[in-house]
C-alpha positions, 0 to 999 in steps of 0.5 A: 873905927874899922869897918864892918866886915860884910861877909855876904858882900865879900863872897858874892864879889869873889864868887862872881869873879870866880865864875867870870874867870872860868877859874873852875873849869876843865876842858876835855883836853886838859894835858895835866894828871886828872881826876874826877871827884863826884859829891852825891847829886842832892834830890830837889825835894825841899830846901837847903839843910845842914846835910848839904852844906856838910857833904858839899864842904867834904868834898870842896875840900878834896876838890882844892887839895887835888888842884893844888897838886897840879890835877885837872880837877873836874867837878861837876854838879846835877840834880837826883830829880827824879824818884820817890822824893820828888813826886811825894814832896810834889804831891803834898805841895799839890803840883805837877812834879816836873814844875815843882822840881824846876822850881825847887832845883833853881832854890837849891842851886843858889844855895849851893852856889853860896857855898863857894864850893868848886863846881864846874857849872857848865857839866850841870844836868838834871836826871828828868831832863830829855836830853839825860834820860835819852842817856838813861835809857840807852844804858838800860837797853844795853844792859837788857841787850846783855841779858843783864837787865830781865823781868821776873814776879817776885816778891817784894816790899810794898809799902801801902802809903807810897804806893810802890815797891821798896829796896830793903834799904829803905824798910826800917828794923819794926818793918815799917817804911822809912819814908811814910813810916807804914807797915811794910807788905810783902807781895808778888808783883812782876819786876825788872831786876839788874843780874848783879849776881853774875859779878857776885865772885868778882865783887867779893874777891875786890873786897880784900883789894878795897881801902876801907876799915876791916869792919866795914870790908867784913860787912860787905863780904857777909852781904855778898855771902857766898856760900859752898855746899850742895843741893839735892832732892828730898822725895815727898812721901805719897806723891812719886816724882814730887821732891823738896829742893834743899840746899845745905853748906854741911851736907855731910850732917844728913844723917841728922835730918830730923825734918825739913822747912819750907819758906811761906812763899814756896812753890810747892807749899799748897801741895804740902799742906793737907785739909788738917793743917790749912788753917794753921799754914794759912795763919803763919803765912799771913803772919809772915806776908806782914813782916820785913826780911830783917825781922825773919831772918833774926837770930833773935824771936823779938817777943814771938815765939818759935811755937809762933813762926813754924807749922806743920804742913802735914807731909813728910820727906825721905831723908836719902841718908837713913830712908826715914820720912821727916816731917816738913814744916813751915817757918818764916825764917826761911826765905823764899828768895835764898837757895832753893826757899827750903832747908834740912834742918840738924838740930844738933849742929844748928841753934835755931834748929835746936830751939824750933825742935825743942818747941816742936818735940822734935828729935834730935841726932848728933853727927859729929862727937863734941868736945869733952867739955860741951854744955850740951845744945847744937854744936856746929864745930869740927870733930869725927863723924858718929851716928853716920853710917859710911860716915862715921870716922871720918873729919867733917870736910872728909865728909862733906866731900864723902856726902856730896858724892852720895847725893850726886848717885842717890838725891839728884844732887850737885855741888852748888855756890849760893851768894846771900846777895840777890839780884837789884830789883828797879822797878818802881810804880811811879809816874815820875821817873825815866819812861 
């Protein structure tokens, strides 16, 4: 009868003499082609799962076919220990979070272990530990050094059941947190950011370089964003020398300027709002404040109508291209933290302005002749410009040209490039993490 084949016993032999051999182990100096392969560093927050054992397999996989072809493979392993998962998992088992982590590290470690999986053991770190965060900060202070590390009050995701700030990567669809499940708030708190908007032209231009699917490479484009266009000045009736900043990438459509809009989170929102509309303007900023960036900015009103979402704020803007006053309104889909927080809005070349000028009874001026078979709504493509005034006739980027110029001389304005991609706000409220 054959004997049982005791796995266990077979992979502890063959692990141990594995680690005696030092079979995994790179040095510094090692002559061969190297080449480095980083698997994610796990957070200590509980046990082992399957999710480990399938990110850490993908990666022993390209670790052992890197040192077949003769590479200096080096591999190492550490610990995400600090963060929100730590101190939340450290919290409900009621413990200090550096004991906690320690012990949870010691479990996840010799369950990783098991695996047999190429590590160099002897590259261990751990995020929380003296000696890392020594190295944490120094980076930090060079980044500030550089001007590439700055404090700025912003407005930020704050989820009440954790009690800190939010990325928006970690804000669910409904709003709510992906960790607690609470609703998401919105508020102002003063924040340390990373200016990665300085590489936002370097970023993009990397993409098309970049081996991923085209999807996923257009993705990435429209998160970074960039768009070209031009800001200018919109006088505000009755109070000399106060003027709405806005931002457009079709600065040619001003003659189509039937109103402005303005983010609940501007600056000059108070001074807008007339004693009639208070109530009004206070009840859509509410109403904002409680919903997530995702929810605003949808194409769709997901069950609250445009009726809902804008305000009049009862002040009025002159469009430098006809000296007509507009009316400015409030709305959450716009975003305080994109461009300058306000917008001219063309109904006729744009679908949401469309629809918020039809609930609004807002008139609509067409600028550019649509084709002969257009159903009618906004139509944003190419075409001749009509009901332009020194416009007219001329093709759309003819014109875009034309009406930079014009607010250049009449509208304070320039030329400007807008990235969607925002600056990376790190500060977070917790005790647990690099001082």
């Amino acid at each position: 009868m054959a004997r049982p084949f005791d796995v266990v016993e077979l992979e502890s032999k063959w692990q141990q003499r594995w680690r005696e051999s030092g079979l995994y182990e790179v040095d510094n100096d090692d002559p061969r082609e190297r080449f480095y392969a980083l698997c994610m560093y796990p957070y200590p927050s509980g046990a082992a799962h399957q999710g480990h054992v399938r990110n850490y397999t993908f990666g022993d996989l390209v670790v052992r076919y890197q040192t077949m072809l003769g590479k200096a493979v080096l591999s190492p392993f550490g610990f995400d220990s600090f963060g929100l998962p730590a101190e939340n998992a450290a919290i409900k088992a009621g413990s200090h979070p550096r004991i906690f982590t320690d012990q949870r590290i010691e479990e996840l470690k010799s369950s990783v272990q098991k695996l047999g999986a190429v590590y160099d053991w002897r590259r261990e770190v751990h995020s929380h530990d003296p000696e890392y965060i020594k190295n944490s900060q120094l980076i930090f202070l060079k980044f500030f050094e550089a001007g590439l590390a700055y404090r700025a009050n912003a407005p930020v995701n704050w989820c009440p059941g954790c009690a800190t700030v939010l990325a928006n990567e970690q804000v669910n669809g409904d709003g709510t947190c992906d960790r607690s499940g609470d609703l998401v708030e919105r508020k102002n708190l003063e924040q340390w950011f990373f200016k990665i908007t300085d590489y936002a032209d370097e970023l993009l231009n990397e993409v098309d370089g970049l081996e991923w699917p085209e999807r996923v490479k257009t993705m990435q484009r429209n998160w970074i964003g960039r768009s070209e266009g031009a800001e200018f000045a919109l006088s505000v009736e009755g109070q000399p020398g106060v003027a709405l900043r806005v931002f457009t990438t079709r600065p040619d459509t001003g003659f189509g300027v039937t109103y402005a809009v303005v983010a609940p989170e501007h600056e000059l929102l108070s001074l807008l709002t007339t004693p009639e509309q208070a109530s009004a303007v206070s009840e859509l900023v509410e109403r904002a404040r409680g919903a997530s960036e995702l929810e605003r900015t949808a194409s769709s009103d997901s069950g609250a109508g445009l009726d809902k979402r804008g305000a009049f704020t009862g002040s009025y803007v002159i469009n430098p291209f006809t000296g007509d006053k507009v009316p400015v309104y409030v709305a959450d889909y716009v975003l305080g933290t994109y461009g300058t927080g306000a917008i001219m809005a063309v109904p006729a070349e744009d679908e949401r302005d469309f629809a918020f000028a039809q609930v609004h009874g807002l008139p609509v001026v067409r600028t550019v002749a649509p084709p002969e078979d257009f159903a009618g709504g906004a139509y944003a493509g190419a075409g001749v410009k009509i009901n332009s005034g020194f416009l007219d006739g001329l093709d759309v980027d003819a014109a875009k040209k034309a009406a930079i110029e014009f607010v250049v001389k009449n509208a304070a304005g320039e030329s400007k490039v807008n990235f969607r991609l925002r600056d990376w706000l790190v500060s977070r409220q917790r005790f647990w993490g690099c001082p």
